[in-house]
C-alpha positions in Angstrom: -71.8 -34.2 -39.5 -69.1 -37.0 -40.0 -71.1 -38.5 -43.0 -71.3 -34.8 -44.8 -67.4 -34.2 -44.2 -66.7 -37.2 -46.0 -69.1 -36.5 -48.8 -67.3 -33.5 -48.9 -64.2 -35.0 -49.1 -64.8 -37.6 -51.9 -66.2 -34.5 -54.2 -63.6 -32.6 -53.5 -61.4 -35.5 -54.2 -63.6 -36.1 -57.7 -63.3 -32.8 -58.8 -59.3 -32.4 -58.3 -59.0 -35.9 -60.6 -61.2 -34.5 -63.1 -59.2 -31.2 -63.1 -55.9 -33.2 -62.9 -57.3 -35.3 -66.4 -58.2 -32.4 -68.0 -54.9 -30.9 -67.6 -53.1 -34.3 -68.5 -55.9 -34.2 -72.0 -54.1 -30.6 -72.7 -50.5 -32.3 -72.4 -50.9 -35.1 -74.5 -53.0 -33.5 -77.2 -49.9 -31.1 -77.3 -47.0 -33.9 -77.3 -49.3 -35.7 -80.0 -50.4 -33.3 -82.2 -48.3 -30.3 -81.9 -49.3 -28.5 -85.6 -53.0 -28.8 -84.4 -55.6 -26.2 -82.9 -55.9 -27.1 -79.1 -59.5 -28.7 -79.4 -61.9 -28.4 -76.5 -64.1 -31.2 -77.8 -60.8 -33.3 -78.0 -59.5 -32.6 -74.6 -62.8 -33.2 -72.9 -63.4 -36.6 -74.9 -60.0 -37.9 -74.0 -60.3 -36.4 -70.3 -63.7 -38.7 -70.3 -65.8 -35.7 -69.1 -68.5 -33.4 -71.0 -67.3 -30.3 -73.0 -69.1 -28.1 -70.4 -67.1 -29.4 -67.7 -64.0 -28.8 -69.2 -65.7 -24.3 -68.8 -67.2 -25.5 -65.5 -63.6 -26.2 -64.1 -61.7 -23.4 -65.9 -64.3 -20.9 -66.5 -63.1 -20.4 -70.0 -60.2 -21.5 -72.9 -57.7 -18.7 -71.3 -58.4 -20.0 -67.6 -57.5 -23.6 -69.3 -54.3 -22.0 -70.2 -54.0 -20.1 -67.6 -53.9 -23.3 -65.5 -51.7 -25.4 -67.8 -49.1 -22.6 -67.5 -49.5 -22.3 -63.4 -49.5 -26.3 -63.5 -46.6 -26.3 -66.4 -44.9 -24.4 -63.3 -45.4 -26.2 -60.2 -44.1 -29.1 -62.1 -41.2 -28.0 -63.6 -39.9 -26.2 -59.9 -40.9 -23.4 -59.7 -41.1 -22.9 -56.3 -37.3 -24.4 -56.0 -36.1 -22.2 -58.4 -37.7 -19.1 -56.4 -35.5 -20.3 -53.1 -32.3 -21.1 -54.9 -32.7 -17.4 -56.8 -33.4 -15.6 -53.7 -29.8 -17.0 -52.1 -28.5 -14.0 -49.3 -25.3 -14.1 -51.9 -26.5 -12.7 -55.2 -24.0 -14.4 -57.2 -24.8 -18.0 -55.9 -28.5 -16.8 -56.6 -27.7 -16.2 -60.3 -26.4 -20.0 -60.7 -29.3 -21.2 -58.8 -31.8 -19.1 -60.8 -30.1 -20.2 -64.1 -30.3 -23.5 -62.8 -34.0 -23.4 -61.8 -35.2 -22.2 -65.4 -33.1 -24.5 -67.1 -34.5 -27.7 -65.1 -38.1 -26.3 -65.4 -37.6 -25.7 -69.1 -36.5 -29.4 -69.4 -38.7 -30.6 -67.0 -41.9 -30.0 -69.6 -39.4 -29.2 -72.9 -42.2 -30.4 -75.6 -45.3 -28.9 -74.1 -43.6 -25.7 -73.5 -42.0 -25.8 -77.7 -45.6 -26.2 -78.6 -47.3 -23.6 -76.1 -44.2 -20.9 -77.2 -44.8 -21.5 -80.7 -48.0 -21.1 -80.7 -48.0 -18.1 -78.0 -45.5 -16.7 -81.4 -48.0 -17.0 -84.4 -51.3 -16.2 -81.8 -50.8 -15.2 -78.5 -54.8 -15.8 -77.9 -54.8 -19.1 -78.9 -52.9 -19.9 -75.8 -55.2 -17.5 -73.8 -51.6 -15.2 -73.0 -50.6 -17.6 -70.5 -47.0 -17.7 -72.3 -47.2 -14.2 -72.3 -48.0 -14.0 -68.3 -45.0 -16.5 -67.8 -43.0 -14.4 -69.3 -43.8 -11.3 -67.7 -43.2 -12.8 -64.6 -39.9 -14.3 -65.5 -39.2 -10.3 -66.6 -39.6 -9.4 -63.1 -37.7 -12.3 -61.8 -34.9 -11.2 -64.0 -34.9 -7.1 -62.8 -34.9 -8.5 -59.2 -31.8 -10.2 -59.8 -30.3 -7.8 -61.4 -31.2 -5.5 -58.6 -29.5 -7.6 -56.3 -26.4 -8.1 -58.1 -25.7 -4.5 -58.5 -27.0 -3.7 -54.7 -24.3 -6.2 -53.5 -21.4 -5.0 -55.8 -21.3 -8.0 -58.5 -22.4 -6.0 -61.6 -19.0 -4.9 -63.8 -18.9 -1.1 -63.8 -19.5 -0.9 -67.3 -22.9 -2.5 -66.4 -25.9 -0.9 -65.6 -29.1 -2.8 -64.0 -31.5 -2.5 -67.1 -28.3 -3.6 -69.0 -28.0 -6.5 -67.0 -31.4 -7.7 -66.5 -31.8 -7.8 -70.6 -28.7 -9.9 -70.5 -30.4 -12.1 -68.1 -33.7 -12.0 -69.9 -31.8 -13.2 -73.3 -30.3 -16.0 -71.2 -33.0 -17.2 -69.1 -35.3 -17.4 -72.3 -36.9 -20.7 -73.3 -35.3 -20.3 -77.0 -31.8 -20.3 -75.5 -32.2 -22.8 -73.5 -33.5 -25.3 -76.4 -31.1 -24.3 -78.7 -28.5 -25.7 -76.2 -30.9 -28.6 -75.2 -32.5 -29.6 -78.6 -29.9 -27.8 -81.4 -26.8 -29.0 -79.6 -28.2 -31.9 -77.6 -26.4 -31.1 -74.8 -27.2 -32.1 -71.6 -29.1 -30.1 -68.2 -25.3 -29.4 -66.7 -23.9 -28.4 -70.1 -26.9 -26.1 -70.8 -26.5 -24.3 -66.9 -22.5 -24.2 -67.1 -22.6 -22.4 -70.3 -25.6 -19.8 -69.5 -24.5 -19.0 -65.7 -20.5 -19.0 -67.4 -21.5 -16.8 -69.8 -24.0 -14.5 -67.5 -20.9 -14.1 -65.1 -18.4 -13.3 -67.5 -20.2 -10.5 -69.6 -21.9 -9.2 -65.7 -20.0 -9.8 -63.0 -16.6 -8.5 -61.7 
C-alpha cells in the first residue's frame, strides 16, 4: 500500500511539472513573439512534451487559456486582492481593491498586453478567457459599488450602476498601462492616482 501511495505521489508530482511547463511554454511564446498565432506545436515542443499532451492536460486550446488566465491570476494576487477588497470599511476596500488590480496587472504586465490584444482583434483565439476575466472583474466592481453606497460613501449625485462603471473604467487593464507603460510611472504612482481619482469623482 505504501509502494502504490508513492507511485501515486511521483505521478501526480510528474503531471503538475508537465502542466506547470506547459503553462511557462504559453508565457514565453507570448513575451517572445507577441505579433504571432499562439502555436500548439510550439508550446508543446518548447514544454518538451507531445502535442497530444498539451489536449490531454487541458482538454482543449480554450481550457489552455482558460488555465493561463486562472494561473495569470493566482500569480498576480488574486486571492490578496479579494481580502484587501472585501475590508469591513468600504472605503479602505476601494484602495485595497485598486491596489490589488494594479499589482496583479504589473505582476504579469506583458503577457496580459498580449492576451488583451489579442482577446480585442479575436476573442477565440484566446479561447474568452480575457473575456471571463473580465466578467468577473465586472462583478467584483458592482460589489463594491454595492458596498460603498450601502455604507454611505457614494456622493449623492451618484448612483450604484454610475459608480461601478466609474470603477470598471478605472480598474481596467488599459488604464492601468497607460499610467504604467505611457507615463512610466511607477506601482504607487499608478494606485495614488486611480484610488485619488475613484474617491474624488464617488465618494463624499
Amino acid at each position: 500500500m505504501a509502494t502504490r501511495k508513492y507511485e501515486q505521489r511521483l505521478r501526480a508530482e510528474a503531471a503538475q511539472e508537465t502542466r506547470r511547463r506547459i503553462l511557462d511554454a504559453v508565457y514565453d511564446q507570448l513575451r517572445t513573439t507577441p505579433s504571432k498565432p499562439v502555436s500548439i506545436d510550439r508550446i508543446a515542443q518548447a514544454a518538451k512534451v507531445a502535442r497530444p499532451t498539451v489536449y490531454l492536460v487541458f482538454g482543449s486550446r480554450a481550457g489552455l487559456f482558460d488555465a493561463v488566465g486562472a494561473d495569470l491570476l493566482q500569480r498576480g494576487g488574486f486571492e490578496s486582492m479579494i481580502e484587501k477588497s472585501d475590508h469591513p470599511d468600504a472605503r479602505e476596500g476601494l484602495r485595497g481593491g485598486i491596489r490589488g488590480v494594479v499589482e496583479m496587472y504589473a505582476a504579469n504586465r506583458d503577457v496580459l498586453r498580449v492576451l488583451s490584444s489579442m482577446a480585442t482583434l479575436d476573442s477565440a483565439a484566446v479561447g474568452g478567457a480575457i473575456e471571463r476575466l473580465e466578467q468577473g472583474r465586472a462583478a467584483g466592481m458592482a460589489h463594491l459599488a454595492e458596498r460603498l453606497d450601502e455604507q454611505g460613501v457614494l456622493r449623492p449625485d451618484t448612483t450604484v450602476d454610475r459608480a461601478a462603471d466609474a470603477l470598471w473604467l478605472l480598474t481596467g487593464f488599459d488604464s492601468f498601462d497607460l499610467l504604467y507603460t505611457g507615463r512610466s510611472a511607477s506601482v504607487d504612482h499608478v494606485v495614488d492616482i486611480l484610488v485619488t481619482t475613484a474617491e474624488r469623482s464617488l465618494c463624499r
